[in-house]
C-alpha positions, 0 to 999 in steps of 0.5 A, spaced: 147 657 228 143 651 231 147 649 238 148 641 238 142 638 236 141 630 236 136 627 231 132 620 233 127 618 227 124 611 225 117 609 226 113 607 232 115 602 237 122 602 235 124 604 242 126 612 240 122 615 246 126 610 251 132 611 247 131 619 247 130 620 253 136 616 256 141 620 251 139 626 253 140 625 260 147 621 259 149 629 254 146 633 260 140 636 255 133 636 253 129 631 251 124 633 245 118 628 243 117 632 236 111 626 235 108 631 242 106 637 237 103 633 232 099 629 237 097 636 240 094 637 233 090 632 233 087 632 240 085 639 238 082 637 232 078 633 235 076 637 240 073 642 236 071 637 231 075 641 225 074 637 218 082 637 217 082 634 210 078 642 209 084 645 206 081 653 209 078 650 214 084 647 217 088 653 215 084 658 220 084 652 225 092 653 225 092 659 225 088 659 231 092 654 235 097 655 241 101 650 242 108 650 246 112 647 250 114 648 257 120 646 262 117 642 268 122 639 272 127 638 267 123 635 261 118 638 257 111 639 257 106 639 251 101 646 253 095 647 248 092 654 250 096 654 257 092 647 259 097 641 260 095 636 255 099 631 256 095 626 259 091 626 254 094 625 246 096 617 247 090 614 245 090 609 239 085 614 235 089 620 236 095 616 234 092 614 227 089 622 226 096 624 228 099 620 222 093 622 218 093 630 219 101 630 219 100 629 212 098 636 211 104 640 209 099 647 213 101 643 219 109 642 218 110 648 217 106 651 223 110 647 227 116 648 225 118 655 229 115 651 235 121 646 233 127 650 231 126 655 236 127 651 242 133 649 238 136 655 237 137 656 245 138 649 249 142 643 246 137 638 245 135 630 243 130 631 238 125 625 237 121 624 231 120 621 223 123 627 219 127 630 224 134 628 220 131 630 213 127 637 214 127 640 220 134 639 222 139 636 215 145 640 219 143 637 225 150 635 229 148 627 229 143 623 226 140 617 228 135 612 225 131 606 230 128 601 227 126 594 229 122 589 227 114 589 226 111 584 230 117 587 237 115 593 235 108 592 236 109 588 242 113 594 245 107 598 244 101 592 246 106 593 252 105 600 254 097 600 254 092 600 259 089 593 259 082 595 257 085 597 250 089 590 249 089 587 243 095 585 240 093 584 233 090 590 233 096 595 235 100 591 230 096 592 224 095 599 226 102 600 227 102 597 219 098 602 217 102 608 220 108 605 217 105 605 210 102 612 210 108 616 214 113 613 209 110 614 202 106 621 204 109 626 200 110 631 205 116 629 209 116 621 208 119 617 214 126 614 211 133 615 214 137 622 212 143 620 207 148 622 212 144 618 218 147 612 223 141 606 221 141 602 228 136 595 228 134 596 236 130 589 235 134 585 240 137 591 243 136 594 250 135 601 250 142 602 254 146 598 248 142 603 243 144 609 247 152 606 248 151 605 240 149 611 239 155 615 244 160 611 241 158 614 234 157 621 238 165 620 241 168 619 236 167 625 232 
């Protein structure tokens, strides 16, 4: 029996880190980036130049691959074989590998006891892509954050450092990501049936959490 779980799913740049982290803070819970794990994957992939679309190869590689949170000041620290790698995992390139390798059905399961076991101790805000379908579908409530193409990108170009600014750059890439999470085999991103759609386009994120509070209240 999970403790009270919230699910945030939808795809990059639709505000669901701000969003999480505020509503997490608003319920007096932790806040989980999902996204963190498999971004961990990736840095490590490349780390160790690991030919990932090599079926055993990958598979010794997961088995090999420590991969935790820790509580660090009331949030949560992605730690891969006792090093903090946090700063390291939001480049463009570890975020298109990231979708890619997250395809792998070898590395959705090694990182779904990560997950529920954090679940199973502390109520917590998931944040993710199929958080609502597979990792939590009885999860308390669900959440999925949308918004249009060219503002999420724009979130995106936002937030990068200025060596790294090309806005249709993000933007394309941003396309491409949508289109491979959302028609892999593998926990496609879509909204669960049971989940709440809300369109952050012309939202702040305080009006999408107090959005969210109110479907919350009322159950």
């Amino acid at each position: 029996m999970y403790t009270r779980i919230i699910t945030i799913d939808g795809p990059a740049g639709a505000g669901k880190t701000t969003v999480s982290k505020l509503l997490a803070q608003k319920l007096g819970c932790i806040y989980v980036d999902t996204g963190a794990l498999y971004r961990g994957v990736a840095f490590e992939i490349l780390q160790q130049k690991i030919n990932w679309e090599d079926d055993p190869v990958l598979e010794g590689f997961l088995k090999t691959l420590d991969l935790n949170f820790i509580m660090e000041a009331n949030h949560l620290v992605l730690m891969s074989s006792g090093r903090d790698i946090s700063g390291y995992i939001r480049t463009p390139e570890i975020s298109m590998l990231a979708s890619s390798s997250s395809a792998k059905p070898q590395v959705r399961s090694a990182l779904l006891d990560i997950q529920r076991h954090i679940a199973r101790t502390k109520d917590a805000v998931f944040e993710g892509r199929d958080m609502g379908t597979v990792v939590f579908p009885n999860a308390s409530h669900k959440f999925f954050l949308y918004a249009d193409l060219a503002i999420r990108a724009k979130r995106r170009f936002d937030e990068m450092p200025e060596k790294a600014k090309d806005l249709s750059r993000v933007q394309k890439e941003m396309e491409i990501r949508d289109n491979n999470d959302s028609k892999r085999i593998t926990a496609p991103l879509k909204p669960a049936k049971d989940a709440v759609e809300i369109d952050s386009t012309f939202l702040t994120a305080e009006e999408v959490v107090e959005k969210m509070l109110g479907y919350i209240e009322k159950a």
